[in-house]
C-alpha positions in Angstrom: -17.1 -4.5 -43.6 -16.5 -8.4 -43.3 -13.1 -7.9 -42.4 -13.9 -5.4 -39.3 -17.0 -7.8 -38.2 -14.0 -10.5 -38.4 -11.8 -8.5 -36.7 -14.4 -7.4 -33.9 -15.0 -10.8 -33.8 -11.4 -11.8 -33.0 -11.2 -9.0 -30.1 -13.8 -10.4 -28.5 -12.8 -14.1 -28.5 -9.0 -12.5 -27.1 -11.1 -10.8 -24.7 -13.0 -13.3 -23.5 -10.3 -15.9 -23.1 -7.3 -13.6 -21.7 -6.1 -14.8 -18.5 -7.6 -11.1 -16.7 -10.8 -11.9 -18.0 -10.9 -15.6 -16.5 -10.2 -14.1 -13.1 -13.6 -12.6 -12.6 -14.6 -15.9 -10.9 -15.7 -16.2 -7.1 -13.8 -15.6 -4.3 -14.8 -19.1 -3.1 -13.5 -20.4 -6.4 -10.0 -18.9 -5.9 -9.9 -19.8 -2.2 -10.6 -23.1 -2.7 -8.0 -23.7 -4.8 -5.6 -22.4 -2.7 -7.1 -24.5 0.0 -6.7 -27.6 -2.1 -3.2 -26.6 -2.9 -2.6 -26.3 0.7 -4.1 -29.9 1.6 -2.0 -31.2 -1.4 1.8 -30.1 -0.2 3.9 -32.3 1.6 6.2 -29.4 2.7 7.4 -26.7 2.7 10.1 -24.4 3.2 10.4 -20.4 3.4 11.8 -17.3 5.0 9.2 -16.0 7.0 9.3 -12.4 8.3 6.6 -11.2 11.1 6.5 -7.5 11.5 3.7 -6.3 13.8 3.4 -1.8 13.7 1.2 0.0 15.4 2.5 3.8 14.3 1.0 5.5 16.9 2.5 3.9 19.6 5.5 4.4 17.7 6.3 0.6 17.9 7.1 -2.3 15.7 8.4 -5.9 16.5 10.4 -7.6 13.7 11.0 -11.3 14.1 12.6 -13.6 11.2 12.9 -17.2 10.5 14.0 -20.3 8.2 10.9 -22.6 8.1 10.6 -25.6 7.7 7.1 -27.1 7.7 6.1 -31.3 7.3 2.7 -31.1 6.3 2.0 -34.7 5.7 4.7 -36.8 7.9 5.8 -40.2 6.8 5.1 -41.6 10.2 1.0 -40.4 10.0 1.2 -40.2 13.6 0.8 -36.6 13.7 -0.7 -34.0 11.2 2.8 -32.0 10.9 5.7 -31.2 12.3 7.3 -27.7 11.8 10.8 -26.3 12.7 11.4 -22.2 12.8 15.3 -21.2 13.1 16.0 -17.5 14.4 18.6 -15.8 15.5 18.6 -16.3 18.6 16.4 -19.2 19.1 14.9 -22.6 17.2 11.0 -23.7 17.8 10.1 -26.8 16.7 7.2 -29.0 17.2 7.8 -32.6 16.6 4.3 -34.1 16.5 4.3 -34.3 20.1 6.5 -31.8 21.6 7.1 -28.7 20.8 10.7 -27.6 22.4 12.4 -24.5 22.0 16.4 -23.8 22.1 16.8 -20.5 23.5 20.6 -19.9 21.9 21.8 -17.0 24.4 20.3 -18.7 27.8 21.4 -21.9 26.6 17.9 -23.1 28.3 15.9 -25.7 26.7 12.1 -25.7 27.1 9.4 -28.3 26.4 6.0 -28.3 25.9 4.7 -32.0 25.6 1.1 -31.3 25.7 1.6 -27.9 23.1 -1.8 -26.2 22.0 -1.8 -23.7 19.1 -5.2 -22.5 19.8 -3.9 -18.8 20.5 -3.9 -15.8 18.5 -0.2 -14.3 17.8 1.9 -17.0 17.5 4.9 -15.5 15.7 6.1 -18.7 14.2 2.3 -20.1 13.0 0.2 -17.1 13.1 -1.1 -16.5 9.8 1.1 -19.3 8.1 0.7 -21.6 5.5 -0.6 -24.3 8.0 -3.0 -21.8 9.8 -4.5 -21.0 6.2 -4.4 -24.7 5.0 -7.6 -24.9 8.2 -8.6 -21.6 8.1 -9.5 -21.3 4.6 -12.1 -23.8 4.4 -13.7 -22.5 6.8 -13.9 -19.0 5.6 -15.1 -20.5 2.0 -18.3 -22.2 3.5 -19.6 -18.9 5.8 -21.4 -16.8 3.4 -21.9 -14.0 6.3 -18.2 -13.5 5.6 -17.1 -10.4 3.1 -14.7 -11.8 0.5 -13.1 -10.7 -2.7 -10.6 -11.3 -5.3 -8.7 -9.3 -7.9 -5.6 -9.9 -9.8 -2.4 -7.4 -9.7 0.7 -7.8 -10.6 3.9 -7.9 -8.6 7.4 -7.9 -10.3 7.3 -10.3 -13.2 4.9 -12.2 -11.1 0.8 -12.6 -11.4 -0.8 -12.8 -7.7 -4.4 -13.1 -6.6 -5.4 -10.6 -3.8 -7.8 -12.4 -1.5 -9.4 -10.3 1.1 -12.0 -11.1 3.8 -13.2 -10.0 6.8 -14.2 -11.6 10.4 -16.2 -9.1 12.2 -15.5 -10.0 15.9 -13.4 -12.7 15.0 -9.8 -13.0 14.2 -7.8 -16.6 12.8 -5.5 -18.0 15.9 -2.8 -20.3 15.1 -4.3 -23.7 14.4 -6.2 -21.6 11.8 -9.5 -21.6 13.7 -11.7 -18.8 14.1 -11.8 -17.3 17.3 -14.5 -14.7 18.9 -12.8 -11.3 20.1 -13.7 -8.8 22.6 -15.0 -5.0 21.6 -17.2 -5.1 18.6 -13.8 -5.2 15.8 -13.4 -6.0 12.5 -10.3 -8.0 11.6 -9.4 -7.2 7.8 -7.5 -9.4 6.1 -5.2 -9.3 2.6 -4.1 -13.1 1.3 -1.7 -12.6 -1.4 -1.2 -15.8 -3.4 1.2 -16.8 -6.5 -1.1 -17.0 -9.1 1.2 -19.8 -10.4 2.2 -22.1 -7.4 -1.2 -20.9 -5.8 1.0 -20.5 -2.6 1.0 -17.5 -0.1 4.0 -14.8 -0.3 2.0 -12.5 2.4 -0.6 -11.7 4.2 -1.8 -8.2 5.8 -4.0 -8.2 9.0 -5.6 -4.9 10.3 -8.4 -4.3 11.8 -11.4 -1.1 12.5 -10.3 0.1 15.7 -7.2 0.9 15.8 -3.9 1.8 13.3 -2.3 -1.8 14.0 -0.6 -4.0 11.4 0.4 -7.2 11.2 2.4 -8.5 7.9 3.9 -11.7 8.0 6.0 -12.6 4.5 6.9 -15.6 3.0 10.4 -15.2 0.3 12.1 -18.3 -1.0 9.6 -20.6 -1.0 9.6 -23.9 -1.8 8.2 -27.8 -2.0 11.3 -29.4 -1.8 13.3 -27.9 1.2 16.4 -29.4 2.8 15.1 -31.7 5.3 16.5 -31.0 9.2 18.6 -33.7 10.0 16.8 -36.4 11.8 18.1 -36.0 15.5 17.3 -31.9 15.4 13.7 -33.7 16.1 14.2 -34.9 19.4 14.5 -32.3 22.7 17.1 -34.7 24.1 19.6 -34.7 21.5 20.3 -31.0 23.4 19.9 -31.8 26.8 24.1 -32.4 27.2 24.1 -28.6 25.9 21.1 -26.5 27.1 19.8 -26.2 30.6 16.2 -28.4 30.6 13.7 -25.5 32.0 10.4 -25.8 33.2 7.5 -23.7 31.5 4.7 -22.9 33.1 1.7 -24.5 32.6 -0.7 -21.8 33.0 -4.4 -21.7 33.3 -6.9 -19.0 33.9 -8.5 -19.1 37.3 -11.9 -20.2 37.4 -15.0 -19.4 39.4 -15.6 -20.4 42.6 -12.0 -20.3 43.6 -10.9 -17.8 46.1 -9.0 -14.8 44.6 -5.1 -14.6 45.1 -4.1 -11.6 47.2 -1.8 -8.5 45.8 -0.4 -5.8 46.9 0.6 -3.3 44.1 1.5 0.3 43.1 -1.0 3.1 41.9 0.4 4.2 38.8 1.8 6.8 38.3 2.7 7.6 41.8 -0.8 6.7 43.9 -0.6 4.4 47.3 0.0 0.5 46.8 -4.0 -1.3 46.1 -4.9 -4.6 47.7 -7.1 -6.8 47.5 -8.4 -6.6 50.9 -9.1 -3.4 50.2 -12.4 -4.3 47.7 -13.5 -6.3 50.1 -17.9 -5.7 50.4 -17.5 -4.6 46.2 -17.1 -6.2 43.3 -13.6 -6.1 41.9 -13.1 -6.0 37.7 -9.3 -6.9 38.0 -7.9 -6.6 34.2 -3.9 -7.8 33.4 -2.5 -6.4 30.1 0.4 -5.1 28.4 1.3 -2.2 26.4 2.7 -4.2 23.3 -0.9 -6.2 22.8 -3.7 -4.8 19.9 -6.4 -6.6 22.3 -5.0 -4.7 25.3 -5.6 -1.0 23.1 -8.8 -2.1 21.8 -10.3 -3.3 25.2 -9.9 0.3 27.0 -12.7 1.9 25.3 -14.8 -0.8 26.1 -13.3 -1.0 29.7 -14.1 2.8 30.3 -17.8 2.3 29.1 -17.7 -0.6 31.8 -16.8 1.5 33.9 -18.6 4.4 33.3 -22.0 2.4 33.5 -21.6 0.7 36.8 -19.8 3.5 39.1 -21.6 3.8 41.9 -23.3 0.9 41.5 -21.0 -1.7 43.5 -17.9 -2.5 40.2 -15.0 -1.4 40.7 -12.6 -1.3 37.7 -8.8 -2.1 38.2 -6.2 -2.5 35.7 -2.7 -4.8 36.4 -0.1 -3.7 34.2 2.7 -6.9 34.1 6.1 -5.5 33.3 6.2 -2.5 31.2 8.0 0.3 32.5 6.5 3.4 33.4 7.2 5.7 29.9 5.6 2.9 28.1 2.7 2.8 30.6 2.6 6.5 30.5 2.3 6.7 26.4 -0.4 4.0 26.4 -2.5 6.2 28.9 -1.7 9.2 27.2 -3.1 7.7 23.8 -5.6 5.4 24.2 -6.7 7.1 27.7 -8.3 4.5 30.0 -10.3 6.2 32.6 -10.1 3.8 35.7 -7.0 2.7 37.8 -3.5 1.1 36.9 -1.5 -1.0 39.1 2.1 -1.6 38.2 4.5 -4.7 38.8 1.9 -7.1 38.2 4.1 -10.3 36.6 4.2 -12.2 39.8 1.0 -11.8 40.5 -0.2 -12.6 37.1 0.8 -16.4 37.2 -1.5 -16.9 40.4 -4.2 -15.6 38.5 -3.1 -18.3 35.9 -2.9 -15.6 33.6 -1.7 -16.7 30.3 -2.8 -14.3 26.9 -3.7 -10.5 27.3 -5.9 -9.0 28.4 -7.1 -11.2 30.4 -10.6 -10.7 33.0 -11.4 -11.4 36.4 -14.6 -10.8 38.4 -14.4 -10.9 41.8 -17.2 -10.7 44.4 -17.3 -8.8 47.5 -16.5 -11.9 50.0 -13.2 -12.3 47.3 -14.3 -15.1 45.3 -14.1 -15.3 41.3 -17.4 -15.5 39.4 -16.0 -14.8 36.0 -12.7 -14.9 34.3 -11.6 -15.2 30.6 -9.2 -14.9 28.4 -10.3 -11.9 26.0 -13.0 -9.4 26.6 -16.0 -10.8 25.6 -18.6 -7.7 26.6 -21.9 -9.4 26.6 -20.7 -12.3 29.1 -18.7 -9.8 31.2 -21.5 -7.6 31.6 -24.1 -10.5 32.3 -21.7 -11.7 35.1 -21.5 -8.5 36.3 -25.5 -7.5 36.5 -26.1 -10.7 38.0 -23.6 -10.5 41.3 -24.6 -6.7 41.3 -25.7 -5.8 45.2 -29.5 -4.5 44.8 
């Protein structure tokens, strides 16, 4: 009987102190240890794979990249540097530019006042540096569903994070960012249970049967550092083209709305501008490839739906897609208002510069709301207040 009760005993202690049984601890717990790990890298280097599938738009987009990321440079004068090397291209951000060689152009752009405030940056979006911010954040909002488990992958131990922003979605710099129709973003973080870095992470969301899985193979705290020069736009100038990107910005109220002149898809009479004038003009810009752009018709048809009749009218500015794609996307997601075509050009007037992107025009042809990103409630406020009694 001793010998059982000792034996019992034993179990229990085994039990108690096995590694599986010490990870029933918080989600905060877990995440902040990652986080610190994070904070505590000087840097870092990877393969990094983004794949973004949406299967019933039969697509997928498959990037892949060498990384290098400088999380604490020596200088201080910046928070990091990074430098991503495709196939076909190299971004790089040097504290203060961020330049891109585009190999089969031979063009070199420069950004030198860069901003990673944006969702769906394939080199940063979901990265080790957007989670290094990100993280914290999600650890000290208790509205936020979180939890933790421990599986096993290989001959490896990982924990599986997963969280949820409802209406919200991480951007680059790892902040979180409000989103239009009433979604949930989902999230799955998994980390090496022994480095405590990340090897992937799973976004998908409520609304629709998108996903976006970006990878991270080969990792390591002591990659080969680029050579020193490789930081510096002009070591390429004798070789690449210097081009001018366009520093776009959303047009704001007050200012008079750019004219256009486009097609009725699929084969209606060109639209204009002039031709709203006396109504109120929703003008939407969007592209097929873009979750934001699928989630936004339902909300755009209810929009629609409510205020017909009542002085709105909806129109939708497709920018380049070509008409099968266009056709598909109207076949599946059905948007119920109009569809102009060949809208690119027109776009960068607008200042256009993420999708979808919303303008409210008056009946005289002057903007009183735009943004970047349906955001219902202020849409529809704008929109009730310029509404002709």
């Amino acid at each position: 009987m001793n010998r059982r009760l000792a034996f019992l005993a034993t179990a229990l202690f085994l039990c108690a102190t096995h590694p599986s049984a010490q990870e029933a601890i918080s989600p905060e717990r877990v995440m902040q240890k990652v986080a610190d790990k994070l904070v505590a890298v000087k840097q870092l280097g990877y393969k990094h794979r983004f794949e973004y599938r949406v299967p019933s738009q039969e697509r997928m987009m498959v990037f892949e990249a060498v990384a290098y990321l400088d999380l604490k440079p020596e200088d201080r004068t910046s928070q990091f540097r990074f430098q991503f090397t495709f196939d076909d291209r190299i971004d790089t951000f040097n504290g203060t530019e961020r330049f891109m060689l585009d190999h089969k152009g031979k063009k070199l752009y420069v950004d030198s006042k860069p901003s990673f405030a944006s969702a769906g940056n394939i080199s940063l979006q979901n990265s080790p540096l957007s989670l290094k911010y990100a993280l914290p954040k999600i650890i000290a909002n208790a509205s936020i569903p979180k939890k933790v488990s421990l599986v096993r992958a290989g001959d490896r131990d990982q924990y599986l994070i997963e969280f949820a922003l409802y209406k919200g979605t991480l951007n680059s710099a790892g902040e979180i960012i409000e989103t239009g129709p009433e979604m949930t973003n989902k999230y799955q973080l998994k980390i090496d249970k022994a480095t405590l870095l990340p090897v992937e992470v799973i976004e998908t969301n409520d609304k629709g049967d998108s996903t976006l899985t970006t990878t991270y193979t080969e990792i390591t705290e002591k990659p080969p550092a680029p050579a020193a020069l490789t930081w510096y736009f002009s070591t390429y100038q004798n070789d690449y083209t210097l081009t001018k990107q366009e520093d776009l910005k959303l047009i704001e109220s007050g200012k008079a709305a750019p004219e256009f002149s486009l097609a009725g898809f699929p084969t209606g009479p060109k639209a204009s501008i002039d031709q709203y004038k006396g109504k109120m003009v929703l003008v939407e810009f969007w592209i097929a490839h873009c979750g934001f752009c699928i989630s936004a018709v339902p909300k755009l048809n209810d929009i629609a739906s409510k205020y017909k009749g009542r002085g709105l009218e909806l129109v939708s500015i497709n920018m380049y897609d070509p008409a099968a794609t266009i056709e598909s996307f109207k076949k599946k997601n059905k948007p119920e208002y109009t569809i102009l075509t060949g809208g690119e050009s027109i776009a960068k007037h607008y200042g256009v510069d993420a999708y979808p992107a919303l303008v409210l025009i008056d009946g005289s042809g002057k903007v009183i709301y735009s943004s970047s990103g349906l955001f219902e409630k202020e849409l529809e406020a704008a929109i009730t207040a310029n509404l002709i009694q």
